[in-house]
N, CA, C and O atoms as a printed pandas DataFrame, in Angstrom:
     atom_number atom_name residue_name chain_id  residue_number  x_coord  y_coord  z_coord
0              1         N          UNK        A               1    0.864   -1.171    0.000
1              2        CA          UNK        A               1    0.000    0.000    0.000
2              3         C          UNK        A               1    0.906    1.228    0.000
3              4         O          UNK        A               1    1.960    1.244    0.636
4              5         N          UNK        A               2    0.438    2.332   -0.783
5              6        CA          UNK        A               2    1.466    3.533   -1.096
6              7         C          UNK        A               2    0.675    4.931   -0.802
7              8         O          UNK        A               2   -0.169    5.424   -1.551
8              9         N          UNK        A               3    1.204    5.567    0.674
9             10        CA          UNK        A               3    0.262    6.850    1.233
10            11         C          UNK        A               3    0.971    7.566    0.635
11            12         O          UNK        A               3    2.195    7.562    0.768
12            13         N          UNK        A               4    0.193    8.484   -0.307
13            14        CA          UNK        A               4    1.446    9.773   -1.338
14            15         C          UNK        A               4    1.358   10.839   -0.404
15            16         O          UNK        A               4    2.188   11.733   -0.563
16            17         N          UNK        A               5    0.421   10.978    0.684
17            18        CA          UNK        A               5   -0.068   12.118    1.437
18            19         C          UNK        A               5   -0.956   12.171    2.773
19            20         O          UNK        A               5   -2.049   11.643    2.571
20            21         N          UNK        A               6   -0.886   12.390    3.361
21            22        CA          UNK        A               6   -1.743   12.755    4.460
22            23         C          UNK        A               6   -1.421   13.861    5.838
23            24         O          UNK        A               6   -0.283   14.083    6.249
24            25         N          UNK        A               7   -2.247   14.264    6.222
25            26        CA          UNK        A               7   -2.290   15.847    6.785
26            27         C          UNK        A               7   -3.498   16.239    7.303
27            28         O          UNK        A               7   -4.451   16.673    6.657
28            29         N          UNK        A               8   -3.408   16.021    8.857
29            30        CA          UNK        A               8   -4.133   16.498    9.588
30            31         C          UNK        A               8   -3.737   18.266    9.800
31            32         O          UNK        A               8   -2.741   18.877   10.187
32            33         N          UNK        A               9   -5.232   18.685    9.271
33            34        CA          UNK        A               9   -5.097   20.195   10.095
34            35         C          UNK        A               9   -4.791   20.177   11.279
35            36         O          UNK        A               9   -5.043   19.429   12.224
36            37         N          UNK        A              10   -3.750   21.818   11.023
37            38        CA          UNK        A              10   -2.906   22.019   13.156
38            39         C          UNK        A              10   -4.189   22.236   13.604
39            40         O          UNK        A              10   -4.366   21.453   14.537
40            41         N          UNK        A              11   -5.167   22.895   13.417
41            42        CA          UNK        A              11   -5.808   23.111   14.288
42            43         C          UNK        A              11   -6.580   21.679   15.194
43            44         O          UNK        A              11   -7.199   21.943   16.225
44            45         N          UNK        A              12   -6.490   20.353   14.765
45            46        CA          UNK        A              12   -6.852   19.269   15.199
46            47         C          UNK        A              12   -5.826   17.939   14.943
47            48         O          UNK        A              12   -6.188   16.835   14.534
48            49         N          UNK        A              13   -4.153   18.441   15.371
49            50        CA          UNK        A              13   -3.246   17.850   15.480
50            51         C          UNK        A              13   -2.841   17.302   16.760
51            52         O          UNK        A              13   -3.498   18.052   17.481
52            53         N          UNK        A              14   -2.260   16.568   17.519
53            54        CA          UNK        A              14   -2.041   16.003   18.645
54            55         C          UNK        A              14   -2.875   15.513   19.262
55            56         O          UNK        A              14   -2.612   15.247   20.435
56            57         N          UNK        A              15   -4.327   15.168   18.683
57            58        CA          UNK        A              15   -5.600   14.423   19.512
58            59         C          UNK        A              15   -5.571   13.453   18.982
59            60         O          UNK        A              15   -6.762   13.144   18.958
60            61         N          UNK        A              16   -4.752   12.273   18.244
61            62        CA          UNK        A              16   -5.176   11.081   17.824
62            63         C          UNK        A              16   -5.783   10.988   16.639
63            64         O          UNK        A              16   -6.146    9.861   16.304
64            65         N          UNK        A              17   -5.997   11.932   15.879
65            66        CA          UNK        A              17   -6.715   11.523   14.592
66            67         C          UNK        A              17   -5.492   10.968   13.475
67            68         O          UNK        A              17   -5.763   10.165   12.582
68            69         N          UNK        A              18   -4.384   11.424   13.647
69            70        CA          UNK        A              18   -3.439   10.556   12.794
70            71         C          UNK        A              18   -3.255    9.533   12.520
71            72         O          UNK        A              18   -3.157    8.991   11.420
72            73         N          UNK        A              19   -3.156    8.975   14.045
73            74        CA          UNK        A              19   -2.719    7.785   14.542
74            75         C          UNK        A              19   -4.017    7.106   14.157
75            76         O          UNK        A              19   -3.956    6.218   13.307
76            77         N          UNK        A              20   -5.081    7.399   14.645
77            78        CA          UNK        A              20   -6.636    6.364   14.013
78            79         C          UNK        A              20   -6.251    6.400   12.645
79            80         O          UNK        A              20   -5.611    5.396   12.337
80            81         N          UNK        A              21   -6.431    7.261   11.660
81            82        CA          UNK        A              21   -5.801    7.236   10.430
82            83         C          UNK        A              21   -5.098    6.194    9.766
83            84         O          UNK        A              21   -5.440    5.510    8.801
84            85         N          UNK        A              22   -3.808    6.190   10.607
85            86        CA          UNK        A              22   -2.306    4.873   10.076
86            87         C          UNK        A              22   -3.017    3.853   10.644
87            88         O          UNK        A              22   -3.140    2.916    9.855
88            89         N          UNK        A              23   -3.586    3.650   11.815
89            90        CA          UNK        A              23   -4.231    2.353   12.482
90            91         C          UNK        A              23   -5.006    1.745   11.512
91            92         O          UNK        A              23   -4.684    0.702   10.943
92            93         N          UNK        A              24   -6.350    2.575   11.243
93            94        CA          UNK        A              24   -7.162    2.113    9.885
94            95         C          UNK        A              24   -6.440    1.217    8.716
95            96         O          UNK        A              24   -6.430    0.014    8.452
96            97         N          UNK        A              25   -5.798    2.467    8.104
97            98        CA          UNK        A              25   -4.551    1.948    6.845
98            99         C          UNK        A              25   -3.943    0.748    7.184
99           100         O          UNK        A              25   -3.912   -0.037    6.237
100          101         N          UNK        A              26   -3.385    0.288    8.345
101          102        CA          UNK        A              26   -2.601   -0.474    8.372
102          103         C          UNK        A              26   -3.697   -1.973    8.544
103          104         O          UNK        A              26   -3.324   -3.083    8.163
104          105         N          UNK        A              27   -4.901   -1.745    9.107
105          106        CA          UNK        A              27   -5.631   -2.395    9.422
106          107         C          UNK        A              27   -6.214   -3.109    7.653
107          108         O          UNK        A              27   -6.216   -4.261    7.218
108          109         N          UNK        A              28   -6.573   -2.001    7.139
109          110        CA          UNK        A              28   -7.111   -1.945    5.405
110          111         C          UNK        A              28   -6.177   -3.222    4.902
111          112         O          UNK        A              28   -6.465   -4.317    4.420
112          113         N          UNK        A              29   -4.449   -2.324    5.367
113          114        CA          UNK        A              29   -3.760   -2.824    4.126
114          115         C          UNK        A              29   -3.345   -4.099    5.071
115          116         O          UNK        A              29   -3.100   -4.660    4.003
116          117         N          UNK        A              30   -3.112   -4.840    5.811
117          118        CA          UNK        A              30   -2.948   -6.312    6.657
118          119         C          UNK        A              30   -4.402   -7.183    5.871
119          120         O          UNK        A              30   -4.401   -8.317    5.392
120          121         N          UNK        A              31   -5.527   -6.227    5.953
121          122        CA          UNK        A              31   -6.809   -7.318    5.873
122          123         C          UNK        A              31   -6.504   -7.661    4.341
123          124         O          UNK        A              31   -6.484   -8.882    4.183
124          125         N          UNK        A              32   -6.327   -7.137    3.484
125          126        CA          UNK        A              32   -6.549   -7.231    1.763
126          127         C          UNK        A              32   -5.119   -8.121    1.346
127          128         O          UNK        A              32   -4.852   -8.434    0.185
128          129         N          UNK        A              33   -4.456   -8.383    2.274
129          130        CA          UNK        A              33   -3.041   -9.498    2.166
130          131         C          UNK        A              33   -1.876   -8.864    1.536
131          132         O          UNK        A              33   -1.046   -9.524    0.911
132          133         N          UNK        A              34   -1.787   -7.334    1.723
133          134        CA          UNK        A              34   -0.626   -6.731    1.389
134          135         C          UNK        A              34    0.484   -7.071    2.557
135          136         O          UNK        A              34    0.189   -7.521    3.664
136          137         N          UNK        A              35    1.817   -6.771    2.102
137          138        CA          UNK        A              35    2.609   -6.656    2.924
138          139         C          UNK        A              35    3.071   -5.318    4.035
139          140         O          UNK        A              35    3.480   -5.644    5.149
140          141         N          UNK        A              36    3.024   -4.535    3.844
141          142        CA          UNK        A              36    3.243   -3.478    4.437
142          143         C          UNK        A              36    2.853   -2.204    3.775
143          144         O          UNK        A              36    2.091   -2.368    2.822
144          145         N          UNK        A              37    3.206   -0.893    4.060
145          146        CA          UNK        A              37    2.973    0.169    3.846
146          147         C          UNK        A              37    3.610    0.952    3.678
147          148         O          UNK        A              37    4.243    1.325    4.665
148          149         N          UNK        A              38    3.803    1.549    2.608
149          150        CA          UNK        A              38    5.040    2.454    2.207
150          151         C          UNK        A              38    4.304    4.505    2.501
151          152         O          UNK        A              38    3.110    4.800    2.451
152          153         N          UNK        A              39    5.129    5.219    2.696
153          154        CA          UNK        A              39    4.606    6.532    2.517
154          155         C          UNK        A              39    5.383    7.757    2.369
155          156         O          UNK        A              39    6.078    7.684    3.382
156          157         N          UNK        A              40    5.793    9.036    1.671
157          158        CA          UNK        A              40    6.581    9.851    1.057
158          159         C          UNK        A              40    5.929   11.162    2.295
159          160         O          UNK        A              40    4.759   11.406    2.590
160          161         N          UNK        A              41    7.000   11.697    2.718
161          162        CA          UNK        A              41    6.722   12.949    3.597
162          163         C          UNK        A              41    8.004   14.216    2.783
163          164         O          UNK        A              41    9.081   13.967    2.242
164          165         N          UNK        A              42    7.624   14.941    2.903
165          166        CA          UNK        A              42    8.459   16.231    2.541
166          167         C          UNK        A              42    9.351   16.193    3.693
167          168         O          UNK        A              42    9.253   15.881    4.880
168          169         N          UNK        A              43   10.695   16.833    2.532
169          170        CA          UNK        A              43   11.677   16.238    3.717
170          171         C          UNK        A              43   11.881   17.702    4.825
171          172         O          UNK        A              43   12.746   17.663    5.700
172          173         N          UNK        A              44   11.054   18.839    4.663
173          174        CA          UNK        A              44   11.277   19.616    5.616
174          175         C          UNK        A              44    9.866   19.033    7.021
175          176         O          UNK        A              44    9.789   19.582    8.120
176          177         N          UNK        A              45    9.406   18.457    6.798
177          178        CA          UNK        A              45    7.940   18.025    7.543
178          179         C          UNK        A              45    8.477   17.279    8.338
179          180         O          UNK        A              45    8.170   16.087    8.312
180          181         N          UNK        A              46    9.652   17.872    9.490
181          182        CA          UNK        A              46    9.579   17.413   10.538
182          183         C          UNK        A              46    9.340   16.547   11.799
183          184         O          UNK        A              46    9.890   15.638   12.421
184          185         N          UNK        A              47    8.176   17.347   11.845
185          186        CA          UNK        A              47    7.145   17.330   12.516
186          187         C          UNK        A              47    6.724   15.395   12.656
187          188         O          UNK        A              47    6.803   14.553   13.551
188          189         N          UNK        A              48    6.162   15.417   10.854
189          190        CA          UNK        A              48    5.300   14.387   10.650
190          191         C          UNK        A              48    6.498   13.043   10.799
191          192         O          UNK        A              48    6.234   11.855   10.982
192          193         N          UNK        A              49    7.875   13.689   10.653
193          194        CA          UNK        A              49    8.599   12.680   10.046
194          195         C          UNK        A              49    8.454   12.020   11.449
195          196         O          UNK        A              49    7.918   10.913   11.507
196          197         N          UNK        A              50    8.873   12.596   12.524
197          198        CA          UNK        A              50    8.910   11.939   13.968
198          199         C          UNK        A              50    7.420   11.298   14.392
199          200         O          UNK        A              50    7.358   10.393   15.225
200          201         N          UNK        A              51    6.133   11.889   13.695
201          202        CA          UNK        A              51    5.159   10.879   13.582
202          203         C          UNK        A              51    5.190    9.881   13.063
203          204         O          UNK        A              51    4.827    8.940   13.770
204          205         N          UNK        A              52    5.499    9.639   12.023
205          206        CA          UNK        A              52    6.052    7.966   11.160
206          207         C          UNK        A              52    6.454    7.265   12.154
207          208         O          UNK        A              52    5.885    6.345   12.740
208          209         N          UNK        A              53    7.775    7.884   12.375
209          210        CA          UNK        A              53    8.644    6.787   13.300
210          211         C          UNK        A              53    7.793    6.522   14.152
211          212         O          UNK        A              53    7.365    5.401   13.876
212          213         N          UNK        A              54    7.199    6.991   15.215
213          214        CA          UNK        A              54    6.662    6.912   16.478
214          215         C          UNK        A              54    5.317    5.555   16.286
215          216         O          UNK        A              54    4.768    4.749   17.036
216          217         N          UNK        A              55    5.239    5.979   14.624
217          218        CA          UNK        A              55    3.998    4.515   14.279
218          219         C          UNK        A              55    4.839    3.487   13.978
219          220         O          UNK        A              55    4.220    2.459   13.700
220          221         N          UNK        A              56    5.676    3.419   13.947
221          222        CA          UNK        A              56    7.032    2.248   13.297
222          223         C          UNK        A              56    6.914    2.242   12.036
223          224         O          UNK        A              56    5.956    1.650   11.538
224          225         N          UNK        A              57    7.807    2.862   11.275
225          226        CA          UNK        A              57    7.765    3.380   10.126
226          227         C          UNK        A              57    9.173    4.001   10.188
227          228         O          UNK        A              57    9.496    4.883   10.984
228          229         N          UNK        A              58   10.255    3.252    8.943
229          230        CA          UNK        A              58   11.700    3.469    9.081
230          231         C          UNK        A              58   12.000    4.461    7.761
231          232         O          UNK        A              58   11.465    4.298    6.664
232          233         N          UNK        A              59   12.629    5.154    7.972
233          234        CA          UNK        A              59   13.219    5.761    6.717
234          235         C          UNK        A              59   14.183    4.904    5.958
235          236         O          UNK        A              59   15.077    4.111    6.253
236          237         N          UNK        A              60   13.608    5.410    4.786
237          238        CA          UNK        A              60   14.903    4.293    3.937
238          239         C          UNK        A              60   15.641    4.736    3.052
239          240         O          UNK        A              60   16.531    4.100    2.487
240          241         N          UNK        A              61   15.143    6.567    2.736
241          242        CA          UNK        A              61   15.895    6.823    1.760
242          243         C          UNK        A              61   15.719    8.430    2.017
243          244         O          UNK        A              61   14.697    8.743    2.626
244          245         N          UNK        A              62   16.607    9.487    1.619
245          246        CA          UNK        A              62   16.013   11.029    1.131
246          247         C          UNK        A              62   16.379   10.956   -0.113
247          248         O          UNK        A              62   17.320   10.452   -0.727
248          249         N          UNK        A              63   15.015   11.839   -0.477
249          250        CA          UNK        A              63   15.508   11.927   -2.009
250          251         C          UNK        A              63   15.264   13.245   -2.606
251          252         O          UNK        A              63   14.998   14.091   -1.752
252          253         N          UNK        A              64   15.273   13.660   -3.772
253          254        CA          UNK        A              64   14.920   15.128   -3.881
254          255         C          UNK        A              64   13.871   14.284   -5.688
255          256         O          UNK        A              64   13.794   13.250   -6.352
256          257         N          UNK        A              65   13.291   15.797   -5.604
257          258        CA          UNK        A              65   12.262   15.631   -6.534
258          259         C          UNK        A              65   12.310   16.950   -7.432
259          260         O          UNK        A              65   12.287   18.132   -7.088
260          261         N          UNK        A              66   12.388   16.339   -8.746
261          262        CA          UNK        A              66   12.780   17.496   -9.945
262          263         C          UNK        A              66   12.209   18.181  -10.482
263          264         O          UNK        A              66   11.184   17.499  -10.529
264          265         N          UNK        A              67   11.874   19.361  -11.170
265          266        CA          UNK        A              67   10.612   19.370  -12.088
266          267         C          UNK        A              67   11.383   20.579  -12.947
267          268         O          UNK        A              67   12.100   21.450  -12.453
268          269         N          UNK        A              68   11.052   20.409  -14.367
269          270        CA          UNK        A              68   11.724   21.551  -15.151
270          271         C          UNK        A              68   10.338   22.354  -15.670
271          272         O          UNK        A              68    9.489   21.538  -16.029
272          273         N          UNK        A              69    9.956   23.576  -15.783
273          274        CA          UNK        A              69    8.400   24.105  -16.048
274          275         C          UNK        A              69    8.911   25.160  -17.544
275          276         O          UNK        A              69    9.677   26.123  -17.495
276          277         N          UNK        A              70    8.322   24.692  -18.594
277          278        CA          UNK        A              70    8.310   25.394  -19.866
278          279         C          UNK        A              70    7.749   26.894  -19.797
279          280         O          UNK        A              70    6.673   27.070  -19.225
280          281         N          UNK        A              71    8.297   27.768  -20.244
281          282        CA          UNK        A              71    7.545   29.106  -20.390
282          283         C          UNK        A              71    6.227   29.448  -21.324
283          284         O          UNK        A              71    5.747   30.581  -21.322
């Protein structure tokens, strides 16, 4: 399973709705016979990154992301 995103508003951050969130997901993606759960955080997002971990969730890589925009 592949989370490209997720983001609880600050204004209703630190009450558990994250964590129900990854619980669900992980619950979804165990029942349907996937193996695990992959997910991409911006690498200034802090914040969230120490949320991952705290759900057990390892970093495995930084990477940067390119984009060239035509005039």
């Amino acid at each position: 399973m592949n989370i490209a995103g997720m983001v609880v508003d600050k204004e209703y951050r630190r009450q558990g709705i994250g964590k129900l969130l990854i619980q669900e997901a992980e619950k979804y993606t165990y029942n349907i016979g996937y193996k695990g759960i992959r997910l991409t955080s911006g690498w200034d997002r802090n914040d969230a990154h120490l949320f991952y971990e705290k759900c057990g969730f390892l970093n495995r890589k930084n990477q940067k992301n390119y984009i060239k925009l035509f005039p």
